[in-house]
N, C-alpha and C positions, 0 to 999 in steps of 0.2 A: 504494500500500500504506500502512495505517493503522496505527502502534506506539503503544501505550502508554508512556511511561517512568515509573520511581517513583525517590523522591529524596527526601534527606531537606535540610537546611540550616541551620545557625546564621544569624537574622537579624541580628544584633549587624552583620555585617558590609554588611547591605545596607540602600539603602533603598528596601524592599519587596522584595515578590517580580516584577514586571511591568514590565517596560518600560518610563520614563520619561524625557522630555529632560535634566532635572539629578539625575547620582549614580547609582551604580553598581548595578544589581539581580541578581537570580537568574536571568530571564530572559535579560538582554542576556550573563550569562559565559556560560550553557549552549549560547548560539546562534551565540555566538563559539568556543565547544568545537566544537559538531556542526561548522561553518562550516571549522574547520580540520582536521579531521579526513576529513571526508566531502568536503570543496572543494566545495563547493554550499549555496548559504543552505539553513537549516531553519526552519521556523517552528512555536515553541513555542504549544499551548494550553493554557492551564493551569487544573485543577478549580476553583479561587476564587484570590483576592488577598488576600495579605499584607500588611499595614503595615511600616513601616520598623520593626525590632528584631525583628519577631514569629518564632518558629522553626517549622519541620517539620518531624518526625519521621516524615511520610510525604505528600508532595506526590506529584501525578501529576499529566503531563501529555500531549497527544498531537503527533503530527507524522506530516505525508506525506512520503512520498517513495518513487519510479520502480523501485527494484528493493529485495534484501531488503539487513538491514541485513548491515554485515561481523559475524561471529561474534566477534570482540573487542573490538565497541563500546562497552560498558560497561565494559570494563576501561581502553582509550583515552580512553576520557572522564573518567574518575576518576584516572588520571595526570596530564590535562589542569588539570584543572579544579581551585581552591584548596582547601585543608583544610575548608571552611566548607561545602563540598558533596560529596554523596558519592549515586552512582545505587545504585540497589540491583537493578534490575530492568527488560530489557526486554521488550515482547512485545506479539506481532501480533495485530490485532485487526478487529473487521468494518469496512468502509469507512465503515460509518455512526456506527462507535462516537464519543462524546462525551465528552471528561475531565471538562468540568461540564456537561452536561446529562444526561447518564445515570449519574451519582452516585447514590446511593439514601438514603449517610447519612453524615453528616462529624459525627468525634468531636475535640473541643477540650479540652486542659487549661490551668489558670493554677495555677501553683505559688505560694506564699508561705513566708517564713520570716520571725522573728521575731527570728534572729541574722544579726550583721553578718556574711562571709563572703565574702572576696573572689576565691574560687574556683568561688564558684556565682551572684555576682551579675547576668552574663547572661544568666540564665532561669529565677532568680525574682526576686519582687519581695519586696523587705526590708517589714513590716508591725509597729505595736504590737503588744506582748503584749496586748491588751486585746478579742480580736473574740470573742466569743459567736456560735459554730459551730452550736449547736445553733438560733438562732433564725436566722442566714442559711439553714438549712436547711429550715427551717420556710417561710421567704420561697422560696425555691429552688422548694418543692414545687410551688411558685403557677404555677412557668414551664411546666409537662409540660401536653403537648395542646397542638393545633392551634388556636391562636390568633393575634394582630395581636400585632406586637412594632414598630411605628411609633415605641414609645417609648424602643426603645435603636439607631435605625438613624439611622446618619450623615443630617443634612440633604440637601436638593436632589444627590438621587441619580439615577438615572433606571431605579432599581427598578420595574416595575409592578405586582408586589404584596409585602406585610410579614407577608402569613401564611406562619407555620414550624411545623411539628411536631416539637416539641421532645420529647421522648424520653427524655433520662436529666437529672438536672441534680440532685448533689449535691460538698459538700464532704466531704472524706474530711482525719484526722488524722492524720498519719508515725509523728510523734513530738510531744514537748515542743515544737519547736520549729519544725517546718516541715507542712505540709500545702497541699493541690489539690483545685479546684474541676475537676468533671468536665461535660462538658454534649453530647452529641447529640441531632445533628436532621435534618431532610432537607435543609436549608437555613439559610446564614447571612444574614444583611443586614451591611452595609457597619460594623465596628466593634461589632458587634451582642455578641460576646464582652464586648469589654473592658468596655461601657456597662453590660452586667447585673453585673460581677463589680465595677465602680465600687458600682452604687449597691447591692451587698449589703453590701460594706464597710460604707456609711450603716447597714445594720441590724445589722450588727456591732459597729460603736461607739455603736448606742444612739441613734442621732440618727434613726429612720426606724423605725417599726414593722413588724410583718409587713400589719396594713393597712390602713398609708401606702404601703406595696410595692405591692400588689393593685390599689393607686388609680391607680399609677404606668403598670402594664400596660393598664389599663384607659383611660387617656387618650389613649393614642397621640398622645402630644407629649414630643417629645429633652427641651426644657427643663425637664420634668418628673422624669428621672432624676439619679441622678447623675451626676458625673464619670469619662470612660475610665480603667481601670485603667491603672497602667505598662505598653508594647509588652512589656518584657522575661521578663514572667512568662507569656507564652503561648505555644502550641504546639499545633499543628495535630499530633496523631497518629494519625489514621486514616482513609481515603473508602474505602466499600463500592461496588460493581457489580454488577450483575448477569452470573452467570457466564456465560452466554448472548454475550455479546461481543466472548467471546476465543476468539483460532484455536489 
């Protein structure tokens, strides 16, 4: 039998979302949750990968296992499990279903603000007063459609292809002092967030035209872009499915 799980998570606390030999992830507590709960390994798959610090507001991932689950497993699991994770949902689904590969559309936001705040600095990232919003958006425009985004995906990946259908991608103002870049697509590449809202920055501060932008997407080479934004201003908040997949 095939579940779905949804979950959300403060990254501040991990580094990453996935399994890895050094430092603590979101996979390795939830499997050491299930693990103790259910007294049998679980094995998490999870829709994409998180960098260390990056948060989500709504991650989903799947897991097998031999009979149904107990009716208080989400609640046992969120007693379990530290402040930093919380499930929200679980639910059974076709055998064939896929947490990432039958995704349909993963939406990202990066917050920023302009005042110091030490109550909100693990999930945005502090910025000069000085970005010109309306011409990142202008560059922003450039990102919508089905095109090669080679130029903001982490090197020597072992992606086999960089085309995305990217779908929404603007910055929205709060207030005076804080605002979020918004972006969906049918797919991310490796850091592919952080790399676009780095080198918007560049056209925010004036250093990087809207096309020198253009140029940038068009070369399909990293060195070309700018610099990853800070982990801490992002946030995976939403993956679509097709309804078709759930029991």
């Amino acid at each position: 039998m095939r579940y779905f799980i949804t979950f959300a998570y403060r990254g501040t606390d991990f580094h990453g979302s996935q399994t890895q030999p050094n430092g603590n992830t979101v996979q390795a507590e939830m499997e050491a949750a299930f693990a103790t709960i259910l007294r049998q390994p679980v094995a998490l798959t999870f829709a994409g990968r998180t960098d260390a610090g990056v948060h989500a507001e709504q991650m989903v991932a799947h897991f097998d296992i031999d009979k149904p689950v107990p009716a208080n497993l989400m609640a046992r699991l969120n007693n379990l499990l530290p402040d930093s994770i919380a499930v929200s949902d679980i639910r059974r689904v076709t055998d064939e279903a896929h947490a990432r590969f039958d995704a349909t559309e993963r939406t990202y936001r990066y917050r920023v603000t302009t005042r110091k705040n030490p109550f909100s600095c693990q999930i945005r990232t502090r910025v000069a007063p000085i970005l010109n919003f309306t011409a990142m958006n202008k560059a922003a425009a450039l990102l919508l459609g089905k095109q090669d985004f080679a130029s903001f995906c982490r090197t020597h990946t072992d992606v086999k292809t960089t085309i995305c259908d990217v779908r929404e991608a603007k910055w929205v103002q709060e207030n005076d002092t804080e605002a979020y870049f918004v972006i969906t697509a049918d797919r991310f590449l490796r850091n592919m967030v952080r790399a676009v809202v780095g080198t918007l920055f560049e056209v925010g501060r004036g250093k990087m035209t809207e096309a020198e932008f253009a140029q940038v997407i068009a070369a399909h080479d990293r060195c070309k872009a700018g610099h990853s934004a800070p982990a801490e201003g992002l946030t995976l908040i939403e993956i679509k499915y097709p309804p078709n997949i759930y029991l």
